[in-house]
C-alpha positions in Angstrom: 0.0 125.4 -117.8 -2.4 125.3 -120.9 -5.0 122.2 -121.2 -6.5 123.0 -124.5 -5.7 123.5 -128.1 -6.0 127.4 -127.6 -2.2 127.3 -126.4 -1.2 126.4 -130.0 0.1 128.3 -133.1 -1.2 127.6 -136.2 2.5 127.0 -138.0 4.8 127.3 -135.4 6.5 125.1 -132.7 5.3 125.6 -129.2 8.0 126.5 -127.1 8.8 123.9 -124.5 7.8 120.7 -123.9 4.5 119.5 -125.2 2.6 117.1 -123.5 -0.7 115.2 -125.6 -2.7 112.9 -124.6 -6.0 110.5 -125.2 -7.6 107.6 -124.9 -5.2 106.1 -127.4 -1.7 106.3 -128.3 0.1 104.4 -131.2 3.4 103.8 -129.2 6.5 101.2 -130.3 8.5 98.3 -129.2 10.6 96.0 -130.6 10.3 97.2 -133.8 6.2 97.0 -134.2 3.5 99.5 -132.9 1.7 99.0 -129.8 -1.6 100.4 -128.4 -1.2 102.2 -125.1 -4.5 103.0 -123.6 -5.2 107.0 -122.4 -1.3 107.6 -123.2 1.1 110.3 -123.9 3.4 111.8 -126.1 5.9 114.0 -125.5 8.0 116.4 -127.4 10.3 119.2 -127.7 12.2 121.4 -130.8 10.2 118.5 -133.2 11.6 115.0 -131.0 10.2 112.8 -129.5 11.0 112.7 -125.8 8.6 109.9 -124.4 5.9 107.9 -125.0 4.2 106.2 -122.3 1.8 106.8 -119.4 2.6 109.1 -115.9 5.7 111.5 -117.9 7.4 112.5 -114.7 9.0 115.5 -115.7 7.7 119.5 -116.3 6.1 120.2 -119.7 5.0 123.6 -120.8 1.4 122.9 -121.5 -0.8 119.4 -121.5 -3.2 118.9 -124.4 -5.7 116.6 -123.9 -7.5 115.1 -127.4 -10.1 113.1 -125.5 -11.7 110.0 -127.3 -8.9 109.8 -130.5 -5.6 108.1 -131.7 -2.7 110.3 -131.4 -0.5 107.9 -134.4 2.3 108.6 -136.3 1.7 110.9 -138.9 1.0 108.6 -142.2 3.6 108.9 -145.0 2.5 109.0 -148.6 5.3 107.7 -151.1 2.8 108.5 -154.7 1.4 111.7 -153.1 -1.4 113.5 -155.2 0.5 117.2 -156.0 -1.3 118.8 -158.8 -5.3 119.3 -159.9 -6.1 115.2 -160.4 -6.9 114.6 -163.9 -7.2 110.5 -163.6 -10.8 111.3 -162.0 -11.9 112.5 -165.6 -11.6 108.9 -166.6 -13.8 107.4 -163.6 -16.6 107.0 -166.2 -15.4 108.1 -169.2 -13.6 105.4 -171.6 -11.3 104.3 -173.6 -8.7 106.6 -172.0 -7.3 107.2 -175.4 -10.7 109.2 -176.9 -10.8 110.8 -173.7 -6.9 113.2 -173.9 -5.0 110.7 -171.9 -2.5 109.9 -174.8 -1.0 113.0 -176.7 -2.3 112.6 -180.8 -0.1 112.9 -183.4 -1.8 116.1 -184.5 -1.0 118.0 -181.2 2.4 116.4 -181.0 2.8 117.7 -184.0 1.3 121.2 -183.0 3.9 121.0 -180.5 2.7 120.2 -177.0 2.6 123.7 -174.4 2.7 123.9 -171.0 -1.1 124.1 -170.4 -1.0 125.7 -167.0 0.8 129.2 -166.1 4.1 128.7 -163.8 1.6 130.6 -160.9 -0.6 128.1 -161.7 1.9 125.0 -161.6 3.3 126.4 -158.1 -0.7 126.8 -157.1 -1.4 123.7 -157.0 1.1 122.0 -155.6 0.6 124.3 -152.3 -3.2 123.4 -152.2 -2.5 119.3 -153.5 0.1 119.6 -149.8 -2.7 121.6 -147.8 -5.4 118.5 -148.9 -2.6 116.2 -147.5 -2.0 118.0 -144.2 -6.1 117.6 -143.8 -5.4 113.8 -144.4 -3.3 112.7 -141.2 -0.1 113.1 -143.7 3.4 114.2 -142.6 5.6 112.6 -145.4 5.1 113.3 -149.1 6.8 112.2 -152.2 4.7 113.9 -154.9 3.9 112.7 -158.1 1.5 114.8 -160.7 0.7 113.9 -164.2 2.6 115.0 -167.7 -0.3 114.5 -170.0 -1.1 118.6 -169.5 2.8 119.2 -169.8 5.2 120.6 -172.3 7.8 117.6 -171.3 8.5 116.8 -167.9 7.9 119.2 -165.1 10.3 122.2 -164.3 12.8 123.4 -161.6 11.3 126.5 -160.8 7.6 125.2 -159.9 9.5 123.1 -157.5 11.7 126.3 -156.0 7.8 127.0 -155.4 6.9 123.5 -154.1 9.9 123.6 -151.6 8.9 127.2 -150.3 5.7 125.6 -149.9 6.2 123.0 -147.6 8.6 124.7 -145.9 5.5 127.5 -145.1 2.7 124.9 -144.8 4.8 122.2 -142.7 5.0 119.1 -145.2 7.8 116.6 -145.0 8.7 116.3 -148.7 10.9 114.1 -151.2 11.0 116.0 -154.2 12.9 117.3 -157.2 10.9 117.6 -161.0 10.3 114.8 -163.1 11.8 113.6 -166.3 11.4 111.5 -169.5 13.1 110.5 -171.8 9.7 109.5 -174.1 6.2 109.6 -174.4 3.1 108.0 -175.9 1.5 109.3 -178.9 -2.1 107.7 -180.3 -0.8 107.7 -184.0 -4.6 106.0 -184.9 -7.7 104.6 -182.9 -5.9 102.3 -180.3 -2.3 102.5 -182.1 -0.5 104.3 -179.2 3.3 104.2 -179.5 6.6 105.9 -177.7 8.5 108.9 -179.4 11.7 109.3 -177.7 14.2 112.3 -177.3 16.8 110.9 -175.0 18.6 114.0 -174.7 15.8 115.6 -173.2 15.4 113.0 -170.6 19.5 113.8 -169.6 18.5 117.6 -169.5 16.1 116.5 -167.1 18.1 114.8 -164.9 20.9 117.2 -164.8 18.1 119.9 -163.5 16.4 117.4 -160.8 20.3 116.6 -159.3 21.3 120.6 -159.4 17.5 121.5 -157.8 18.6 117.8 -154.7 21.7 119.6 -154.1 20.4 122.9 -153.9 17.2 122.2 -151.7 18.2 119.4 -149.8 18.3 120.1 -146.2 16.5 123.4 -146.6 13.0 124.3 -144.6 15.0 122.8 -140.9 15.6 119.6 -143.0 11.9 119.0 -144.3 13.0 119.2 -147.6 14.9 116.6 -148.7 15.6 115.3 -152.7 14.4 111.7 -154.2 14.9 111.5 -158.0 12.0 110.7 -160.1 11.8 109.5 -164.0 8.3 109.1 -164.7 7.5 106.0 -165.9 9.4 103.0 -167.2 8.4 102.5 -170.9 9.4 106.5 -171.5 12.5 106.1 -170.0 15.7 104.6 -171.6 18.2 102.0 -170.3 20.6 105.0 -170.1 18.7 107.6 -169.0 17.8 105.0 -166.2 21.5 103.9 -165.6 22.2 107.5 -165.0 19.4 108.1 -162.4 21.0 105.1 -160.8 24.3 106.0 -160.0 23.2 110.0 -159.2 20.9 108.0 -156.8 24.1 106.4 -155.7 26.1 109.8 -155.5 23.5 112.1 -154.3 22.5 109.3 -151.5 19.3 109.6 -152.5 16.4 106.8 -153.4 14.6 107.2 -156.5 11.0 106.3 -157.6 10.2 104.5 -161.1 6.1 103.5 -162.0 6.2 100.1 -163.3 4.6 96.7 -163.8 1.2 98.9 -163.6 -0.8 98.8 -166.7 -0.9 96.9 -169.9 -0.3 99.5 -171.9 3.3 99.6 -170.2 4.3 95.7 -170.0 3.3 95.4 -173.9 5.6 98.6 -174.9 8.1 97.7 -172.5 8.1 94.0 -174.3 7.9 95.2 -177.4 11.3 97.5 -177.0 13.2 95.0 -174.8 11.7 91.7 -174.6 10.6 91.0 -171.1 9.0 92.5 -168.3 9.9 96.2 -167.1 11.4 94.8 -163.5 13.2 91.8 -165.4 14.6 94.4 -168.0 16.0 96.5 -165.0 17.3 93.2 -163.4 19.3 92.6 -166.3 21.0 95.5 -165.9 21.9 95.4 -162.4 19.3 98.3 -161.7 17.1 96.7 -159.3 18.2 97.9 -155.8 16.9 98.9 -152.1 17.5 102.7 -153.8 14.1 101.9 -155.7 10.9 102.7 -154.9 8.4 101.3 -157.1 4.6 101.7 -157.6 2.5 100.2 -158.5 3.4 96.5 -159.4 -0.6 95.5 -160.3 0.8 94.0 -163.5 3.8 92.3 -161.4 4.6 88.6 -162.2 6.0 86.2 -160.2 9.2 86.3 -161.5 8.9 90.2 -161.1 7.5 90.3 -157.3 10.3 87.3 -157.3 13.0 90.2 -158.3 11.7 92.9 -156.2 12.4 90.3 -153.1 15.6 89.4 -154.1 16.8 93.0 -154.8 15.1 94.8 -151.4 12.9 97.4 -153.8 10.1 98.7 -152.1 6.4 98.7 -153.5 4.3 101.7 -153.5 0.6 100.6 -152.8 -1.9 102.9 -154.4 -5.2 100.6 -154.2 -7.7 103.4 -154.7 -6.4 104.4 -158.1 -6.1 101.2 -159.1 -8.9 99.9 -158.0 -11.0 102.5 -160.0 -8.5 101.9 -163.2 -9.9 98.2 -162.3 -6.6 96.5 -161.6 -4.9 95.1 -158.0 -1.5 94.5 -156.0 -1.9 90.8 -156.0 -1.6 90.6 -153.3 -1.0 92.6 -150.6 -0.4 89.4 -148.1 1.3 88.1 -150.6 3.8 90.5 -151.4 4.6 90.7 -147.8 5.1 87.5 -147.4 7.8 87.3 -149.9 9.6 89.5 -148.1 9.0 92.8 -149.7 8.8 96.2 -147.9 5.6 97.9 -148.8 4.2 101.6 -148.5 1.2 103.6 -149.2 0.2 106.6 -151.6 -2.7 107.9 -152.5 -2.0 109.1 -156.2 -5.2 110.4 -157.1 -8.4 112.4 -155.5 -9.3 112.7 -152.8 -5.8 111.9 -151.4 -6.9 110.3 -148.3 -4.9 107.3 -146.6 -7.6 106.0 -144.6 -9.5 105.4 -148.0 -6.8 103.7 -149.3 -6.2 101.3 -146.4 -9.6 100.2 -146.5 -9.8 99.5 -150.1 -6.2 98.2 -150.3 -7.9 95.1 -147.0 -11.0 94.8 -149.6 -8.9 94.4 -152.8 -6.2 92.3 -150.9 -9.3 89.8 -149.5 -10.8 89.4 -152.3 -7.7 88.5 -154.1 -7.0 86.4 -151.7 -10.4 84.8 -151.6 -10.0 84.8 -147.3 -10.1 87.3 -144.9 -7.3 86.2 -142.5 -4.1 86.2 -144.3 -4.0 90.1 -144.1 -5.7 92.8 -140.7 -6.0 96.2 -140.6 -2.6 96.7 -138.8 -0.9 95.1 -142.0 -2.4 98.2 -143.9 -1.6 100.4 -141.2 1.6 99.5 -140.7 2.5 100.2 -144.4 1.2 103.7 -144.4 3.5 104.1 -141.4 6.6 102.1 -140.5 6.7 101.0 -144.6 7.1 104.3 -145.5 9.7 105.0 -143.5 11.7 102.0 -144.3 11.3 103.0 -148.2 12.5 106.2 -147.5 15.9 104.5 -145.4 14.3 106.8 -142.0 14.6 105.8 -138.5 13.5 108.2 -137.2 10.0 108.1 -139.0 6.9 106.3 -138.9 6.5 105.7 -135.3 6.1 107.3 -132.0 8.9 106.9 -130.1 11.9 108.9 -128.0 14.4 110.0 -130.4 12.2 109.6 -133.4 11.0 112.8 -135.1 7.5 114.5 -133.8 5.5 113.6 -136.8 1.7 113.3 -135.2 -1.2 112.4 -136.2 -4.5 113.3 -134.9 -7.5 111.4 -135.3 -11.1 111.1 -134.0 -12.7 108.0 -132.5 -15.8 109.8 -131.1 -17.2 110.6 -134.8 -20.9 109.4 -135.6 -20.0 107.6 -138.5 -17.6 105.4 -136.9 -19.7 103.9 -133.8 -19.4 101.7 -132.5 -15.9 101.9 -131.7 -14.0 98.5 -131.0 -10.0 98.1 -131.6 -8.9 101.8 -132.4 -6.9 100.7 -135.8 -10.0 98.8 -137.3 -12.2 101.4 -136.8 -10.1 104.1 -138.1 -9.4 101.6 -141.4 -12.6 100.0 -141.5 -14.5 103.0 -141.1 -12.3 106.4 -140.7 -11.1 109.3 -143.4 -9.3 111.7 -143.6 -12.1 114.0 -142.4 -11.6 113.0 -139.0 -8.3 114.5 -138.5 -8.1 116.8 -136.2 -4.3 118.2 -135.3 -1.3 117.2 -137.6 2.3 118.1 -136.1 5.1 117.9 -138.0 8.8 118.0 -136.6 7.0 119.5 -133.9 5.3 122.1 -136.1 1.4 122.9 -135.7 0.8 122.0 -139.3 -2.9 122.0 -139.0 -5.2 121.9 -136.4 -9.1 121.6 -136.6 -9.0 121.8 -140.3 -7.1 125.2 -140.4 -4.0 124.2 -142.0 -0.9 126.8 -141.5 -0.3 129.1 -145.0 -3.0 128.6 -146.8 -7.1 129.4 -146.3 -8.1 126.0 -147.9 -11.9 127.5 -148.3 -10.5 130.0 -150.5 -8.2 128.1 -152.6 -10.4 125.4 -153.2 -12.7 127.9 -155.5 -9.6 128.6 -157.1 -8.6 124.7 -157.7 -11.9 124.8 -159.6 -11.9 127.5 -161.5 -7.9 126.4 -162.6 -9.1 123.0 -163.4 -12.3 124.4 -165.4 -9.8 125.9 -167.8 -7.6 122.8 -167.7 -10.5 120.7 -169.4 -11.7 123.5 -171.6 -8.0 122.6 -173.4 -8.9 118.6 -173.7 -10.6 118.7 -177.4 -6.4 120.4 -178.4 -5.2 116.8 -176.9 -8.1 114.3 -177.9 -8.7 112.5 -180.9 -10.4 113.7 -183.7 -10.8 116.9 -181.3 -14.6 116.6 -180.2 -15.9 118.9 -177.9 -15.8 118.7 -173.9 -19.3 117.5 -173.8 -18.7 114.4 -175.8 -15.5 114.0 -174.1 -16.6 114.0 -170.6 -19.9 112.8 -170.5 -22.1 113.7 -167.4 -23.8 110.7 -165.6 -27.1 111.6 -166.6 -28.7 114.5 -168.9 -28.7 117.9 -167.9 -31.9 119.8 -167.9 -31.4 123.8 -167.4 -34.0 126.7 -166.7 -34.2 128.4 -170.0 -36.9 130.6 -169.0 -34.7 132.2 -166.4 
């Protein structure tokens, strides 16, 4: 019987049982996680078969992880799957000099896709690799249109299906659809065009590409409808989503109540709120998954409650845009089921549940109405209840073997105390060091399974080089990348060579 992580495939299933152990395990009872102290896990043909300490029966080999957390692998419901382009506007504002509003002179131009369909399928399989290295099992991807023709296609996501199914991601997907956009008409004036038929073509593709792929990869694929945001979307186009949600038995995922820009043309068009527009129309439902609700009002978080839609967290992203859930505690306290996503770069969970207990104390002006486990817990057993899954988020017998691997022994972390605060308070994603998914080794010692990461991260680069070499085509007034995207400080270069 094997002992070390030398009796594992990169990308398959061991055969037989698999025993892991270490000085932590995230077990669960009663509905909640508990800590079980030099634990184990065991599993077989990707279920769980027992958590606890002294298994009794034979297992094919015993893998011990030494001083780590063997947790639930996280789930990420706003999952960074393309080349982040938000990052351009850390430090570089207003967002509508900078490309991230089409201008009436390229919408006029006609917008082109500005990435080749290799390209598109690229980057999804390196955006899933990055979120393998980050202790994630469960994805539901989201990428930005701004670099888009229209909404995004069915055959990048043929791609992005092959490519979890080859990598070993857990994925919602199916493209994304619109039936609108913004265009910056003058300095500041951004309005919404609308072509609603559009928006129906897209939703006719995204329910043929759910009941075509769902099931597929040994069930890791699995379809979630996904209009892009609520001020380009239109009652029906939304009504429609609704009830193929319904028919397809699928949830679906709608960004709103998360920037002005959205609750002014949202009130402009239909007189309230995005959340208390949908209300209105009986399209507030558990189906729903909603990020990001930073520009929730009461009455909105008081409507999200009532109707059992789930928030989608993304505090790094909108912490840097300079906006909050407020607040987390709060939120749960009314009742409503939140998860995590990441959303932008570096799409790292641990990040965000550290930023997400700063921004939520802060808010709250006290530290005790919210703990790391709160955090935690919504990156795990949050998702899943989002999602409508059992059989994820926790380690348990029967539940699926989505694992997690993390270190505790990691310089930068000591001293260790309780093994969830110092992963939230002072882990990342680097400190993963074996992710398993439906028993799969998906990535072990930052190797993940189907793609050389080293390699394809020179090729992320040079892809997004040329991606910004386009921005003066989509900015105002078309200046030059330099004026654009200003660097921090001057560049000096050798001109003498």
């Amino acid at each position: 019987m094997s002992k070390d992580l030398a009796s594992l495939t990169l990308g398959r299933r061991p055969e037989g049982r698999t025993l892991v152990t270490a000085s932590w395990v995230v077990g669960h009872k009663d509905g909640s996680h508990r800590l079980l102290q030099n634990g184990e896990v065991v599993f077989e043909n990707g279920e769980i078969l027992f958590v606890g300490h002294r298994f009794a029966g034979e297992v094919a080999r015993r893998i011990d992880f030494g001083n780590a957390l063997i947790s639930p692998g996280l789930i990420d419901l706003d999952a960074l799957s393309d080349l982040d382009t938000t990052i351009l506007g850390i430090d570089n504002h207003p967002g509508w000099t900078k490309g991230r509003v089409w201008p009436r002179s390229y919408v006029d131009a006609g917008p082109y896709e500005m990435y080749s369909q290799n390209e598109l399928a690229f980057q999804k399989r390196f955006a899933f690799g990055q979120l393998l290295l980050n202790g994630i099992t469960t994805a539901a991807p989201i990428a930005s249109l701004f670099y888009r023709e229209w909404g995004e296609t069915i055959g990048e996501f043929d791609a992005a299906a092959d490519a979890a199914g080859e990598l070993g991601l857990r994925v919602y997907l199916s493209p994304a659809y619109r039936s609108g956009g913004m265009v910056l008409e003058s300095p500041g004036q951004i309005v919404p065009i609308f072509d609603e038929e559009r928006g129906f073509q897209g939703l006719n593709d995204a329910i043929a590409y759910i009941e075509r792929q769902h099931g597929r990869h040994g069930d890791l694929v699995r379809g979630m409808l996904a209009p892009d945001r609520v001020e380009t979307s239109t009652l029906d186009l939304l009504q429609r989503t609704d009830a193929a949600a319904r028919d397809l038995g699928v949830k679906f995922r709608l960004h709103m109540a998360q920037g002005a820009m959205e609750v002014d043309t949202v009130r402009m068009l239909h007189g309230s709120t995005a959340p208390a527009w949908l209300a209105k129309a009986g399209l507030l439902s558990d189906r729903l998954i909603a990020p990001h609700a930073t520009n929730a009002t009461e009455e909105d978080l008081a409507l999200y409650a009532q109707n059992g839609v789930s928030i989608v967290h993304c505090p790094l992203v909108s912490g840097r845009g300079g906006s909050t859930l407020n607040s987390f505690s709060a939120c749960r306290k009314r009742g409503i089921n939140i998860a995590m996503g990441t959303d932008t770069a570096p799409a790292d969970m641990l990040m965000n549940l550290l930023v997400g207990l700063i921004t939520c104390r802060i808010n709250d002006g006290a530290p005790h109405q919210v703990r790391s486990a709160d955090l935690y817990d919504a990156a795990t057993l949050g998702g899943a209840r989002a999602l409508g899954r059992a059989d994820l988020g926790h380690l348990s017998p029967g539940a699926r073997a989505d694992i997690a691997v993390f270190d505790l022994d990691d310089t930068v972390m000591a001293p260790s105390i309780d093994p969830i605060t110092t992963l939230v308070t002072g882990g990342s994603g680097k400190v993963t060091r074996a992710v398993f998914v439906d028993g799969r080794v998906s990535m072990v010692n930052r190797q993940v399974a189907g793609i050389d990461m080293e390699k394809a991260r020179v090729q992320a680069q040079a892809q997004y080089d040329g991606l910004i070499a386009k921005y003066p085509e989509r900015s105002w007034n078309s200046p030059p990348v330099s004026e654009i995207f200003s660097p921090s400080y001057p560049i000096e270069v050798d001109t003498h060579g």
